[in-house]
C-alpha positions as CSV (number, residue, x, y, z in Angstrom):
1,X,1.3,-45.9,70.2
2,X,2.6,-49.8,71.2
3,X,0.0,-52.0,72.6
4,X,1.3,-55.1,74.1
5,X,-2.5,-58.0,74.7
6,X,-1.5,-61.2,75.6
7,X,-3.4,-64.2,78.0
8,X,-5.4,-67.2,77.6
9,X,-8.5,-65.2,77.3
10,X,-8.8,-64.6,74.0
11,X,-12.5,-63.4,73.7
12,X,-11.8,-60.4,76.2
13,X,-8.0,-59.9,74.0
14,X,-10.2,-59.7,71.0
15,X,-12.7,-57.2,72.3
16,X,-9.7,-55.1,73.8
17,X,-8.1,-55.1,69.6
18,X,-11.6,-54.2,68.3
19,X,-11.6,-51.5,70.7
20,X,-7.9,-49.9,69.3
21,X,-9.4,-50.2,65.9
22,X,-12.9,-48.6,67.0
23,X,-10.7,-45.7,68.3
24,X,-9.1,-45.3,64.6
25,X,-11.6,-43.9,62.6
26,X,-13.7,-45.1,59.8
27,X,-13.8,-49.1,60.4
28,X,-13.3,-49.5,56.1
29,X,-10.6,-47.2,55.8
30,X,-8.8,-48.9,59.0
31,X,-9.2,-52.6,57.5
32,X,-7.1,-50.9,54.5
33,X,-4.8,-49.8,56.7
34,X,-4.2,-52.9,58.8
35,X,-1.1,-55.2,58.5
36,X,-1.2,-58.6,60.8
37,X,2.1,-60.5,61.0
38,X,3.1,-63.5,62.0
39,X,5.7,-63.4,64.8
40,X,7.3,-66.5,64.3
41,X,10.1,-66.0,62.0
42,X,9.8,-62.5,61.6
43,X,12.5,-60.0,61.9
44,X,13.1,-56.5,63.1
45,X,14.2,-55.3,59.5
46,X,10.6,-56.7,58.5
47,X,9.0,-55.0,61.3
48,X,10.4,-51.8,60.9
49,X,9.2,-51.4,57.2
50,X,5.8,-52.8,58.0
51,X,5.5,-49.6,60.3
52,X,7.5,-47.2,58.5
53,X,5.3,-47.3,56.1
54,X,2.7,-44.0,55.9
55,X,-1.4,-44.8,55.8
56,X,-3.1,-44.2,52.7
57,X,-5.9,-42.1,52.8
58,X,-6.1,-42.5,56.8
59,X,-4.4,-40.6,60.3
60,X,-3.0,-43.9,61.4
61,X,-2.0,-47.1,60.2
62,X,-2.1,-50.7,62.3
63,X,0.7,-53.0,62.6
64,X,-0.6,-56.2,64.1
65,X,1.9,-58.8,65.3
66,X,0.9,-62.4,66.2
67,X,3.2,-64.5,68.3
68,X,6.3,-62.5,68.9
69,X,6.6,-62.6,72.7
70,X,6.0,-66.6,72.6
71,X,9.5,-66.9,70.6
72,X,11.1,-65.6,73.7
73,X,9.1,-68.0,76.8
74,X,11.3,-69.8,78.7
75,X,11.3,-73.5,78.3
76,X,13.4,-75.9,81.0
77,X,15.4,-72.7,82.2
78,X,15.9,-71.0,78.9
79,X,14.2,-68.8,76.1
80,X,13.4,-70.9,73.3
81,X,15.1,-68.8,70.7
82,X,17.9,-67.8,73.0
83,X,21.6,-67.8,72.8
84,X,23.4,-67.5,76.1
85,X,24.4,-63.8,77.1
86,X,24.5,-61.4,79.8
87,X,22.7,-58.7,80.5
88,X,18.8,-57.4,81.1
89,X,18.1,-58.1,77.5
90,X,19.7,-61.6,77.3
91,X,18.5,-64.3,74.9
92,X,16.6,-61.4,72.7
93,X,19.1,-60.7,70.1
94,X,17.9,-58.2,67.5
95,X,15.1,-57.8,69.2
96,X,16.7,-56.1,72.1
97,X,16.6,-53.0,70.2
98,X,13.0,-52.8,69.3
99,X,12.6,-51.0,72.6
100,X,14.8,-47.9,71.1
101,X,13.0,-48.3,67.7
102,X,9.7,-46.7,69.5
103,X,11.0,-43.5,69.6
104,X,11.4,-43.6,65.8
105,X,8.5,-44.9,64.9
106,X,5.8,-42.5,62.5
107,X,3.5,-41.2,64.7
108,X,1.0,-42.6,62.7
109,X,1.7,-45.8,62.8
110,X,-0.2,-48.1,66.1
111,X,1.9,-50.9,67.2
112,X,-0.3,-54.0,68.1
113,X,1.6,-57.2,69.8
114,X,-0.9,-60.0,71.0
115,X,-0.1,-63.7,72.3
116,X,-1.5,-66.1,74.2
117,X,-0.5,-67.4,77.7
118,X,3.0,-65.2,78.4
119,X,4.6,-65.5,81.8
120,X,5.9,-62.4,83.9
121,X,9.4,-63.5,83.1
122,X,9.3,-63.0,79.6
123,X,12.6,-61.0,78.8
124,X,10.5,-59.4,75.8
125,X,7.4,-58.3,77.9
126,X,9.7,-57.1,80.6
127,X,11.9,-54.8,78.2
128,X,8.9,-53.5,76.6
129,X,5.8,-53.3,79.1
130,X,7.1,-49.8,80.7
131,X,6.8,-48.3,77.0
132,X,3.4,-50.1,76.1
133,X,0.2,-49.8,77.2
134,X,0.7,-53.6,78.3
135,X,-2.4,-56.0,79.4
136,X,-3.2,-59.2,80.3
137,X,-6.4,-61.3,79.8
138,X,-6.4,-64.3,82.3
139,X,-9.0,-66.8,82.1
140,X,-11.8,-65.4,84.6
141,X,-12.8,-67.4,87.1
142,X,-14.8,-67.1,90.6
143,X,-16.1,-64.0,91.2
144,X,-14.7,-62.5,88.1
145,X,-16.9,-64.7,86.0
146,X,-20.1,-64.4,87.5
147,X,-19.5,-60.3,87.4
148,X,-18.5,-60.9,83.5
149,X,-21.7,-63.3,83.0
150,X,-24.3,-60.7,85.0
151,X,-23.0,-57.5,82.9
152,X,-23.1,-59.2,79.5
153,X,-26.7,-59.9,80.7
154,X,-26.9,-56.4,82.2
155,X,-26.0,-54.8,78.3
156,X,-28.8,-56.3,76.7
157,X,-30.9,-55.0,78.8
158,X,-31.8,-58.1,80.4
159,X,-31.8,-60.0,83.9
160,X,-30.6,-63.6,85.1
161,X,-30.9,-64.6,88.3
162,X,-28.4,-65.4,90.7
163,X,-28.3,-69.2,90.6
164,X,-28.4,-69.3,87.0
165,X,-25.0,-67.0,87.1
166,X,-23.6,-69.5,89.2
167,X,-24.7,-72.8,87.3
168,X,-23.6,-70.8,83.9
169,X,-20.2,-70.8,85.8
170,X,-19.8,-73.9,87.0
171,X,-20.7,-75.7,84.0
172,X,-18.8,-73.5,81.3
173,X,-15.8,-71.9,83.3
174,X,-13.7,-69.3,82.1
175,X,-14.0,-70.1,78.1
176,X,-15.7,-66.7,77.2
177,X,-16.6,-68.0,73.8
178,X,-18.7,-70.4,74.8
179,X,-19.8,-68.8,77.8
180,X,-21.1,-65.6,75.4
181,X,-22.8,-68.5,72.6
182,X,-25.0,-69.9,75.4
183,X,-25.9,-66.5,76.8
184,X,-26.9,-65.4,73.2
185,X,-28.9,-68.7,73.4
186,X,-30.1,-68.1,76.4
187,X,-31.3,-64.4,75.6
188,X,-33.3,-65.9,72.9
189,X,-35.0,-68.5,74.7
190,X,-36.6,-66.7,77.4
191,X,-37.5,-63.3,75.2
192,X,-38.5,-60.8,77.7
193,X,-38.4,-62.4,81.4
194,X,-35.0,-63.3,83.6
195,X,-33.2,-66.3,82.4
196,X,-33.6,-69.0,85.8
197,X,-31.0,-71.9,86.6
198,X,-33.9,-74.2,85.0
199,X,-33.6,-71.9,81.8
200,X,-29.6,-73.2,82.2
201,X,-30.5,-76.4,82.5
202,X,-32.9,-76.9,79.6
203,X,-30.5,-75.3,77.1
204,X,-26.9,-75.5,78.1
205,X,-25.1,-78.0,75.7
206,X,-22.6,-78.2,78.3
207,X,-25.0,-80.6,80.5
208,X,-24.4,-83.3,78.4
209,X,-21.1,-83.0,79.6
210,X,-22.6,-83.2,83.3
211,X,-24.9,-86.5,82.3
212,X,-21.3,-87.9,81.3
213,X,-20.0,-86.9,84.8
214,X,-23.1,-88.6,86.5
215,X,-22.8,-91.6,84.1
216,X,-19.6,-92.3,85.2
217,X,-20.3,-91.7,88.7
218,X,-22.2,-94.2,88.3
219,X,-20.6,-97.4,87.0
220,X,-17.9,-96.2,89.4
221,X,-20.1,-97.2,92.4
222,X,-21.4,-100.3,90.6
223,X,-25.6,-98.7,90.0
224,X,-26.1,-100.6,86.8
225,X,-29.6,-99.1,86.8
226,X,-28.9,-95.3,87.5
227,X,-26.2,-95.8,84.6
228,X,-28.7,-97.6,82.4
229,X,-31.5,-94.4,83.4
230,X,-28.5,-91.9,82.5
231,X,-27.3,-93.9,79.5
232,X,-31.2,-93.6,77.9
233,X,-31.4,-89.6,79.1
234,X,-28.6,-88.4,76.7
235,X,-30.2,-90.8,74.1
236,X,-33.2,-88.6,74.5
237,X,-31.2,-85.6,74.8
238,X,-30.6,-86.8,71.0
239,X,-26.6,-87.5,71.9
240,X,-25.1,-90.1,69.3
241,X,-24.1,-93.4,70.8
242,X,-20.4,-93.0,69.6
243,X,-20.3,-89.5,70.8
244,X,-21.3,-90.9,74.1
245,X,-18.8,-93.3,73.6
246,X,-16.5,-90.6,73.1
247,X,-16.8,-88.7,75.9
248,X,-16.4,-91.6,78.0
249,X,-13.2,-92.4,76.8
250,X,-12.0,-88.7,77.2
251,X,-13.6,-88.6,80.8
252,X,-11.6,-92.5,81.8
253,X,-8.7,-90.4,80.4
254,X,-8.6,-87.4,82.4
255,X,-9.3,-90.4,85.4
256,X,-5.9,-92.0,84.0
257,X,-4.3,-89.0,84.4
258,X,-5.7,-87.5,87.7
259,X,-4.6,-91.0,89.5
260,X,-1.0,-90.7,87.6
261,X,-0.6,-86.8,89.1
262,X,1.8,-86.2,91.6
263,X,1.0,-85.4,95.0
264,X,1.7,-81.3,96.5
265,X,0.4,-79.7,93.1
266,X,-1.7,-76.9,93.5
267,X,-5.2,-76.9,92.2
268,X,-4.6,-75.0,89.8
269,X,-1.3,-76.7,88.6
270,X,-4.3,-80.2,88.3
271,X,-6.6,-78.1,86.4
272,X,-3.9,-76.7,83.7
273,X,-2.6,-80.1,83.6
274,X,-5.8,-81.5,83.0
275,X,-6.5,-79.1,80.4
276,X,-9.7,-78.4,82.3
277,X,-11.5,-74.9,81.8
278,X,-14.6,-75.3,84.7
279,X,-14.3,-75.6,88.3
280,X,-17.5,-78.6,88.0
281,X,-15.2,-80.5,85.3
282,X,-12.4,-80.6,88.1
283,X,-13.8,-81.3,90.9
284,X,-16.1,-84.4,89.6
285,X,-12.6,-85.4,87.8
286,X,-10.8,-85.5,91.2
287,X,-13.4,-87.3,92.9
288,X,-13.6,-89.9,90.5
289,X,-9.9,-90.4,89.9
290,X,-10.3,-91.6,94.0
291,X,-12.5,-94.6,93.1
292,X,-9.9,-95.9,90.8
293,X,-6.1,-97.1,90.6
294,X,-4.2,-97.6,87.6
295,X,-5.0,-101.0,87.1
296,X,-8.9,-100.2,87.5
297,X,-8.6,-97.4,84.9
298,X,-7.4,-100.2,82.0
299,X,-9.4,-102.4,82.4
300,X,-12.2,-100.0,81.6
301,X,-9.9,-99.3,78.7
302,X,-9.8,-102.9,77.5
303,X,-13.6,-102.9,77.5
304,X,-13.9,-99.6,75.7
305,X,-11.6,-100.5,73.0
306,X,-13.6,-103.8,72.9
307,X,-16.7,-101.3,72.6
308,X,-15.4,-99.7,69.8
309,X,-14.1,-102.6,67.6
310,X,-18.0,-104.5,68.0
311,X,-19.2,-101.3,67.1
312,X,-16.5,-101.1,63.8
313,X,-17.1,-104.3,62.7
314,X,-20.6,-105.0,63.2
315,X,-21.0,-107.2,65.8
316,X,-23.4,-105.2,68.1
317,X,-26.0,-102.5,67.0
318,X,-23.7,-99.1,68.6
319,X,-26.5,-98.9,71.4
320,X,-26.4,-102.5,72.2
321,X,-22.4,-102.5,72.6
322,X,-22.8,-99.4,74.5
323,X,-25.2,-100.3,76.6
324,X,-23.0,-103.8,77.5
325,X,-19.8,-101.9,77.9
326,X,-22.0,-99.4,80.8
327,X,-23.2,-102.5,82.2
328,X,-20.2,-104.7,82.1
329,X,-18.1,-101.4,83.7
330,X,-20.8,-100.7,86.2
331,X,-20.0,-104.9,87.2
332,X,-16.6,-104.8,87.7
333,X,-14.6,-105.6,90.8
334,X,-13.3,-102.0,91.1
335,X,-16.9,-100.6,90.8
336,X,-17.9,-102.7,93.3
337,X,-15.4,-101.7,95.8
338,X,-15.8,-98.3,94.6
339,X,-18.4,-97.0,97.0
340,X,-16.4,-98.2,100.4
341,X,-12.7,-97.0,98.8
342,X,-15.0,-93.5,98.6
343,X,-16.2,-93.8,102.2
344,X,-12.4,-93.9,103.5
């Protein structure tokens, strides 16, 4: 019994282990009866007495392993704890023969190896997937998501309409973590009736993160005002000054870095590189990053670090300097010529 989880989508991985350990009997007895690992640094010999080993008290005993197909992902051509050799089980060393160990191994005992994001190639996951019960938990995205969204709604009994699927989407992406915290909110909000895309909008702390967007589409184009209207909404909202502050930085950042990108990358290649999780968060990035050049983006990072040092040492109340680095931003040359660089 070898189960081999791995992918970026941890929530769903996690579900998937609670459901092996579900299908073990008592939930108390299993916890005794459960060994996690480390993979890093382990070895076979460690392995093999961790499952060797007979359950006390209990049919089966779990063997959880953290991390042991990462040691083996290839990095600029070659595993990263590889030595050169031949062969279909190159670069795994002892591990080559944990395949054969299987068939040794107490029937009793459930094998458990989860990881995070593991590529095809892995020599590892390739040796072992035909003996495993091997799955993979991407990120969800498109269609996936909003299915994932309506039947989490759907199991507490409960309805949400079609445009708030698709704004819950957009605004969260594939992190099912968060995704599930804002439903739970969500649930909770509206009590018995279907949860609306204005129910999204009221409660989703993700918003604040689409005020930001709109803030800096703003001083991009040079609208002082609309900035200014924008700046005092997430006041309201209760966002700190310096958070703001924050997020601005982080947002000019991904701008840096969008601009710096080279050209014939795939849109997904952009979003991993951006470290971006939603769809929304990409495509406002991209736009933005087309109303800049390099030399626009620092000087917005010569007036934020200006920002931050008033703020440190006094000189401004942090809503004044914040309000005069949205204003001095919205008033530069490279907002100004933002709106016509958009147009071609």
């Amino acid at each position: 019994m070898v189960h081999i989880f791995y992918g970026r989508d941890s929530f769903s991985l996690n579900q998937a282990v609670d459901q092996v350990k579900a299908g073990l009997g008592d939930q108390e007895t299993v916890g005794a009866n459960t060994t996690t690992l480390t993979g890093q640094g382990l070895t076979l010999r460690d392995l093999r007495n961790n499952c060797d080993a007979f359950p006390f008290l209990s049919t089966h005993r779990l063997v959880i392993v953290d991390g042991l197909l990462g040691r083996f992902e290839h990095k600029q051509g070659r595993p990263r704890s590889a030595k050169r050799s031949a062969g279909p089980g190159a670069g795994l060393g002892e591990w080559e023969n944990l395949a054969s160990y299987f068939d040794q191994m107490p029937e009793t005992t459930v094998l458990l190896l989860v990881d995070g994001d593991i590529k095809a190639q892995n020599p590892l996951l390739k040796k072992l997937s035909p003996l495993a019960d091997a799955r993979s938990f991407p990120l969800l995205r498109g269609k996936e998501l909003k299915a994932w969204i309506q039947r989490r709604v759907s199991e507490e009994g409960r309805d949400i309409t079609p445009q708030a699927v698709n704004l819950l989407a957009d605004l969260i992406g594939g992190d099912l973590w968060a995704m599930n915290g804002e439903i739970e909110k969500l649930l909770l909000y509206t009590r018995e009736r279907p949860i609306s895309e204005e129910d999204v909008r009221q409660l989703t702390s993700h918003l604040q993160e689409a005020n930001i967007f709109a803030l800096v589409d703003a001083v991009a184009e040079g609208r002082t005002e609309s900035a200014q209207r924008i700046l005092h909404r997430l006041y309201h909202d209760g966002v700190p000054p310096i958070h703001i502050l924050v997020m601005i930085t982080r947002q000019f950042r991904l701008i840096a870095q969008a601009v710096d990108l080279k050209r014939g990358l795939s849109r997904t290649d952009i979003q991993n590189r951006l470290g971006l999780k939603s769809s929304y968060a990409l495509d406002k990035t991209l736009a933005q990053a087309r109303t800049y050049d390099l030399d626009g983006v620092k000087g917005a990072y010569d007036k934020l670090l200006e920002t931050d040092l008033a703020i440190k040492t006094g000189r401004y109340t942090d809503k004044l300097a914040l309000e005069l680095l949205v204003t001095e931003l919205a008033c530069t040359p490279a907002a100004r010529e933002a709106a016509p660089t958009r147009a071609r």
